[in-house]
VOKE-789075 format. One record per residue (C-alpha): residue number from 1; chain; x, y, z. Coordinates in steps of 0.05 Angstrom, whole numbers, padded with zeros to 5 digits. Last residue first. Layout:
BEGIN
SITE   romar   semi        x        y        z
SITE     NUM      A        X        Y        Z
...
END
This chain:
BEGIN
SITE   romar   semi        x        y        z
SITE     330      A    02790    03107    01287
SITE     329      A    02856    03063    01265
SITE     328      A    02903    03053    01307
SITE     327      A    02971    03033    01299
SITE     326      A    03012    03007    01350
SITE     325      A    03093    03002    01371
SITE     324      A    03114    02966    01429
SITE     323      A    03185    02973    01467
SITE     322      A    03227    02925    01492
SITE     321      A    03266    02914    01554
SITE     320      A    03194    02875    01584
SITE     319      A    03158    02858    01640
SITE     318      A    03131    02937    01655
SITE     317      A    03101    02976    01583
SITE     316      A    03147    03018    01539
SITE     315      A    03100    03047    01492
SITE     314      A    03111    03074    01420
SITE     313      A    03055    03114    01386
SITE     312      A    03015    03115    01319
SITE     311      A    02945    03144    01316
SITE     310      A    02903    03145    01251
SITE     309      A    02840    03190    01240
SITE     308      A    02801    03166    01178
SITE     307      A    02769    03206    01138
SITE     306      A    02701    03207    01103
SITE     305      A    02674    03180    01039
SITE     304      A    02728    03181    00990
SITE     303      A    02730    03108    00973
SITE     302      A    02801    03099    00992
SITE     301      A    02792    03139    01069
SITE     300      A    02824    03202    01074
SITE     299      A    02871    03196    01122
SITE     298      A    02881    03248    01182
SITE     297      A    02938    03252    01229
SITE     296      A    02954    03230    01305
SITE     295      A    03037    03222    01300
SITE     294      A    03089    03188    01343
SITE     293      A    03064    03191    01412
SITE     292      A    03118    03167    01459
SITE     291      A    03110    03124    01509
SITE     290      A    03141    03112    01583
SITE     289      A    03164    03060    01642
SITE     288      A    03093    03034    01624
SITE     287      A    03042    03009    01678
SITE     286      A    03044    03047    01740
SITE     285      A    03098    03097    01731
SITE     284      A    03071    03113    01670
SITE     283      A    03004    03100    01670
SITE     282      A    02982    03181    01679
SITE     281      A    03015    03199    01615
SITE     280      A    02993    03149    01575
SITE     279      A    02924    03174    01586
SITE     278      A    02935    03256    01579
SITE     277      A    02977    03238    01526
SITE     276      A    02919    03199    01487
SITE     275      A    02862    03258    01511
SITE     274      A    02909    03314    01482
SITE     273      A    02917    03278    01420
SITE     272      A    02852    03268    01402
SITE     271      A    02827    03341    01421
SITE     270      A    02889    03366    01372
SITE     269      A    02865    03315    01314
SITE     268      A    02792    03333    01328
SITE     267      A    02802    03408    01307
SITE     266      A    02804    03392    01238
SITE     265      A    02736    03378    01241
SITE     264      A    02708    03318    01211
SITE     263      A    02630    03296    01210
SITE     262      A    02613    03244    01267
SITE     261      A    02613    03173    01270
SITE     260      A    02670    03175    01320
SITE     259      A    02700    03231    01357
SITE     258      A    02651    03226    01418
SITE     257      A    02671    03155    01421
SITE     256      A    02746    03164    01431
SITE     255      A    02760    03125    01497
SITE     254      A    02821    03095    01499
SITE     253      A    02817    03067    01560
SITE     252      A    02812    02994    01531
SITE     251      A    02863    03006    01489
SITE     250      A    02902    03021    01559
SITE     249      A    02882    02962    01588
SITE     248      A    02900    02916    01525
SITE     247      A    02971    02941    01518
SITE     246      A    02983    02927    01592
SITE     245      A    02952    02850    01580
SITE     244      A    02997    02851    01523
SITE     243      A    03062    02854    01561
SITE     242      A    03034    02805    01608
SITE     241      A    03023    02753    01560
SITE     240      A    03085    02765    01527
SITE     239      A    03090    02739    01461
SITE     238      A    03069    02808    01432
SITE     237      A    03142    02833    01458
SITE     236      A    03163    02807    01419
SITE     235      A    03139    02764    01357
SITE     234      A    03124    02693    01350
SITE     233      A    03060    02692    01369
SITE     232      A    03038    02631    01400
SITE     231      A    03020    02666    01477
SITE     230      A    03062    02670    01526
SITE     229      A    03070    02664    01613
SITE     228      A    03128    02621    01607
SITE     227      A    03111    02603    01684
SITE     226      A    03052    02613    01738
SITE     225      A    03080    02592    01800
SITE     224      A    03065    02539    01857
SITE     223      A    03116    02536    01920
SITE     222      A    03174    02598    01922
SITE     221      A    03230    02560    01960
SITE     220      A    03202    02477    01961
SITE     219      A    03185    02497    01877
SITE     218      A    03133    02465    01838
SITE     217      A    03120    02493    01771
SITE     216      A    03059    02506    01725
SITE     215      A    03073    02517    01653
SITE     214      A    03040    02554    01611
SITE     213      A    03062    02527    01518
SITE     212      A    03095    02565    01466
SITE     211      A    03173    02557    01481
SITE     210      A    03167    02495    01504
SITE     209      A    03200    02483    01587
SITE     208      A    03239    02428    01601
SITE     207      A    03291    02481    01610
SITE     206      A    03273    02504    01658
SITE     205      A    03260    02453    01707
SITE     204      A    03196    02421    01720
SITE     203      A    03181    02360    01774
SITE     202      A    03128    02325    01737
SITE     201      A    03050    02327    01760
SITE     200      A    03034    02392    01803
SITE     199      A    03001    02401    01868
SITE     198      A    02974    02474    01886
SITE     197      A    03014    02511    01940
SITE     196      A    02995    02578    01934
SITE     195      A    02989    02616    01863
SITE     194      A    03014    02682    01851
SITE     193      A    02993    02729    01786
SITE     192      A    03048    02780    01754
SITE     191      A    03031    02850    01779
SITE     190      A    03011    02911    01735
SITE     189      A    02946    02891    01711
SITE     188      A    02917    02884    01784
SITE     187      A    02915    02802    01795
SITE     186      A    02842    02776    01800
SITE     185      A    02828    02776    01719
SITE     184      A    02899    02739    01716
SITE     183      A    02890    02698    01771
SITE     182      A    02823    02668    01737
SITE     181      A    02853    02660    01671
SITE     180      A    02913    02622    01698
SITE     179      A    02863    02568    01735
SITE     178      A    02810    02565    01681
SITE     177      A    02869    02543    01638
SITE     176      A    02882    02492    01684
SITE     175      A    02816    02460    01671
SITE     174      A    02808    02391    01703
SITE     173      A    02840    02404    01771
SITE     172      A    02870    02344    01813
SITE     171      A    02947    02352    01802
SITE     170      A    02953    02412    01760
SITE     169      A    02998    02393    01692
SITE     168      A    02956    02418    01645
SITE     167      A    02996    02453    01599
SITE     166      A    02971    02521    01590
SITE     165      A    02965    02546    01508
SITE     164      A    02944    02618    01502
SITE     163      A    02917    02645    01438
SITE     162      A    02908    02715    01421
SITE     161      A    02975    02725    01386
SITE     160      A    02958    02685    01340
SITE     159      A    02912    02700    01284
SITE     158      A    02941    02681    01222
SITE     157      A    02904    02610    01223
SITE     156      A    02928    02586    01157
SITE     155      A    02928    02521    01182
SITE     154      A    02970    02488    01130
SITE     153      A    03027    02537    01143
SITE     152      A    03036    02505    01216
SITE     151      A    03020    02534    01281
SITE     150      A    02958    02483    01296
SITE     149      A    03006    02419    01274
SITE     148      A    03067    02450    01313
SITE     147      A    03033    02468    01378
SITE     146      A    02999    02392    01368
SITE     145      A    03065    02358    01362
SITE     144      A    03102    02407    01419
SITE     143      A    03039    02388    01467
SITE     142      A    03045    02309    01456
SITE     141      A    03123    02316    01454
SITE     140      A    03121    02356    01516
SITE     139      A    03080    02304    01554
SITE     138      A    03118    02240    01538
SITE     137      A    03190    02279    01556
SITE     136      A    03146    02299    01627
SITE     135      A    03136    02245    01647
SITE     134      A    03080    02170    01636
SITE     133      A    03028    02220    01611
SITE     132      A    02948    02213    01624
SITE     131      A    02968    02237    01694
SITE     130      A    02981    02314    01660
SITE     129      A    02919    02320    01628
SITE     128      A    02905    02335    01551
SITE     127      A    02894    02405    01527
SITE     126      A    02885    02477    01558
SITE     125      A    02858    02534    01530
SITE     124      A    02866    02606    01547
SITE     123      A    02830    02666    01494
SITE     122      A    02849    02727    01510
SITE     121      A    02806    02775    01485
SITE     120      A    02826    02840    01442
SITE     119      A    02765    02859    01412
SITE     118      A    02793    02862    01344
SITE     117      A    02820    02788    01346
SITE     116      A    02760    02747    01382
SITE     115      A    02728    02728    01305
SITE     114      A    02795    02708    01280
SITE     113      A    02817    02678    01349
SITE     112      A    02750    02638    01362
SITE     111      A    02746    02615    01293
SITE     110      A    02814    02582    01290
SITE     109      A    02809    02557    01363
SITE     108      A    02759    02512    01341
SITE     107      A    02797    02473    01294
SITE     106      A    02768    02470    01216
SITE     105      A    02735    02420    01182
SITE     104      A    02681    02438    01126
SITE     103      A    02636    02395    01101
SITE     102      A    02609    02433    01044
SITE     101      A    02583    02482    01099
SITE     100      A    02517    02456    01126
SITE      99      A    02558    02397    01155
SITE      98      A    02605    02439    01192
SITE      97      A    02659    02389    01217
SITE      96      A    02700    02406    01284
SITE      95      A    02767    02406    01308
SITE      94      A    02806    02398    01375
SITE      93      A    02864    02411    01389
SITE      92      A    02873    02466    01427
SITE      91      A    02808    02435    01465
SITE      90      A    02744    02445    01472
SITE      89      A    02704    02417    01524
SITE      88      A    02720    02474    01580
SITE      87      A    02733    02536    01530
SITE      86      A    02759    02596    01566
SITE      85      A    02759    02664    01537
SITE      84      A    02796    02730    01579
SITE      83      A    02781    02809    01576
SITE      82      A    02711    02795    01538
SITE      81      A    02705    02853    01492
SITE      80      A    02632    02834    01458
SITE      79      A    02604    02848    01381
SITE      78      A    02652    02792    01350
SITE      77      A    02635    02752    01402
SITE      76      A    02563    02734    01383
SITE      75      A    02588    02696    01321
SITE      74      A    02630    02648    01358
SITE      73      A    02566    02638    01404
SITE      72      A    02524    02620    01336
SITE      71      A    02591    02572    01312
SITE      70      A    02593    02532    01370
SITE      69      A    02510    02529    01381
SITE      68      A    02506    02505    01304
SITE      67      A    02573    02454    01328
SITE      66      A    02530    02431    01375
SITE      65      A    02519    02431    01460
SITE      64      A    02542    02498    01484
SITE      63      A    02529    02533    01540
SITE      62      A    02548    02605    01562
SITE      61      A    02574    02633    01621
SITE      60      A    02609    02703    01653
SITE      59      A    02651    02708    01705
SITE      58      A    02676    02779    01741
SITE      57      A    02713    02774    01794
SITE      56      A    02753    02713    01788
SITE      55      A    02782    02685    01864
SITE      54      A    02812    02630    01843
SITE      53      A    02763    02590    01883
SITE      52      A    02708    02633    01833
SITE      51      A    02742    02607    01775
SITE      50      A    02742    02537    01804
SITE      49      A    02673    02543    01822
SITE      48      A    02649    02577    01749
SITE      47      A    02684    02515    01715
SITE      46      A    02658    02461    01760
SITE      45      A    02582    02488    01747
SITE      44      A    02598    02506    01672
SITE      43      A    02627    02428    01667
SITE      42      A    02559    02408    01696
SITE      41      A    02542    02352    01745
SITE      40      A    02519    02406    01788
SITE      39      A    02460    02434    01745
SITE      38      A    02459    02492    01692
SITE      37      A    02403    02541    01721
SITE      36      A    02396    02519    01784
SITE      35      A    02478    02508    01802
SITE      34      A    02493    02564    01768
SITE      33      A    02456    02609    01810
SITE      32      A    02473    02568    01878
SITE      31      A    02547    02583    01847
SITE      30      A    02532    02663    01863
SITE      29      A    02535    02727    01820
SITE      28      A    02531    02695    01744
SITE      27      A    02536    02732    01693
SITE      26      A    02499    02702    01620
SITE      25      A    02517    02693    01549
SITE      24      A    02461    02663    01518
SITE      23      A    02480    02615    01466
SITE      22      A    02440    02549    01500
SITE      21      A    02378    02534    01550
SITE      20      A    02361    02462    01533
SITE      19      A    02377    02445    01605
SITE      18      A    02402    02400    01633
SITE      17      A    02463    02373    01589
SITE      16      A    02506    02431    01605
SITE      15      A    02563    02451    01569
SITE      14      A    02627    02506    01577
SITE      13      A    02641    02569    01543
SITE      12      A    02678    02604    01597
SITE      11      A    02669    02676    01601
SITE      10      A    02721    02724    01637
SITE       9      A    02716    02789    01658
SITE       8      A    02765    02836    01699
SITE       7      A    02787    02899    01650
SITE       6      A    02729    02909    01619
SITE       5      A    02687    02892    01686
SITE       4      A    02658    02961    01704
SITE       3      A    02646    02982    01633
SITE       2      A    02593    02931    01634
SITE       1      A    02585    02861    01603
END
């Protein structure tokens, strides 16, 4: 990743049977690329073309064939900012046993969005197809039953807010959720992303619509959109997708580094918030109707050894009535 595609890049874990080449996360420029290296009988191969169809910028790949590989790219995440995630084999809800780890079963999506959480990725997943459902009753009470199941106090999964469920309810195209994170990374951050006339199964009103799971609608005045763009929190204005894809740009341009990992001067609380209201300031108009900065203070950290600087501030980003109030912790 560079600094040039924080805003733009999407990886899609995907699989490729030849080639023994696994857990490097790799960009790829041109589909004759991917084509050489992964084959064209490959779910990365159909993945990267539909993402590139959709007119994705930036697209990253990685292969996975085992549970070990799984877990090792997993791991590898923690240390990357990836602005969207797409799984092509995994599903929302799908689950895996570790057999080095006493057995363990756990869903995918559960490690993804714990290990995914601090870097801010969105992570867009997709289940079952559309034309394996007789309507659209039969295909909301398969998605509703595994929203429920994954949501549900037995999970634990605490991590939410990250995850983006898209019912897959293009006619013809595997991976809808390659579809939604493609317009995203194309669409500038302050615009809601437009499809063209793309075929849908079930003609969607509504209020057909579950209150955790992308839809895609048909309509003769408008033709294909993008709809109940959320995630699974449960909060607002986190649930908005587009709400948080303003609060992840500006993070994003938060850039403190000079600050951090140094000694403490008192000074760097004045420097700190000069920089965050010279940011803020600038987006509003162009992402946030405005912000206020609450406080930027020192904490001395529990242990004693060194101090933490803490920002708090309230933003009022486009899509929403509601405002948005963050911590952060440098």
């Amino acid at each position: 990743m560079t600094s040039d595609d924080k805003h733009t890049s999407l990886l899609i874990i995907g699989n490729s049977e030849s080639t023994n080449k696994t857990c490097k996360i790799e960009k790829f420029n041109t589909l004759f690329d991917v084509e050489k290296e992964y084959g064209k009988d490959s779910d990365l191969y159909q993945a990267y073309k539909l993402a590139k169809n959709y007119s994705a910028p930036d697209v990253y790949l990685v292969n996975m064939r085992t549970i070990s590989d799984f877990l090792n790219i997993a791991n590898q995440l923690i240390d990357y900012d990836f602005a969207y995630i797409c799984p092509t084999k995994i599903m929302f809800s799908d689950r895996y046993t570790d057999r080095y780890n006493k057995d363990l079963t756990d869903y995918y999506l559960n490690v993804l969005s714990s290990n995914c959480y601090k870097n801010r990725s969105m992570i867009i997943v997709t289940d079952k197809h559309s034309s394996l459902f007789e309507d659209i009753d039969e295909f909301n009470n398969y998605y509703d039953a595994i929203v429920q199941k994954f949501t549900s106090v037995h999970n634990k999964n605490k991590f939410l807010d990250n995850i983006i469920l898209v019912g897959n309810n293009l006619k013809y195209i595997q991976y809808s959720n390659i579809v939604v994170a493609a317009k995203l990374a194309a669409t500038p951050i302050n615009e809601y992303p437009l499809l063209s006339n793309e075929d849908t199964d079930f003609i969607l009103d509504y209020k057909d619509m579950l209150p955790n799971v992308v839809y895609y609608r048909n309509s003769s005045l408008v033709g294909t959109t993008v709809e109940n763009l959320v995630n699974l929190s449960s909060e607002n204005p986190n649930k908005s997708v587009m709400v948080m894809r303003i609060i992840y740009y500006l993070v994003r341009e938060m850039d403190f580094d000079e600050y951090i990992g140094k000694n403490y001067r008192k000074f760097y609380l004045l420097k700190i918030r000069d920089r965050l209201e010279s940011l803020l300031k600038q987006n509003v108009g162009f992402v946030l109707y405005d912000y206020h900065i609450d406080s930027v203070e020192e904490q001395l950290r529990e242990n004693g050894l060194g101090v933490d600087i803490i920002l708090r501030y309230t933003l009022y980003p486009l899509f929403t009535t509601e405002s948005y109030t963050a911590e952060q912790r440098l």
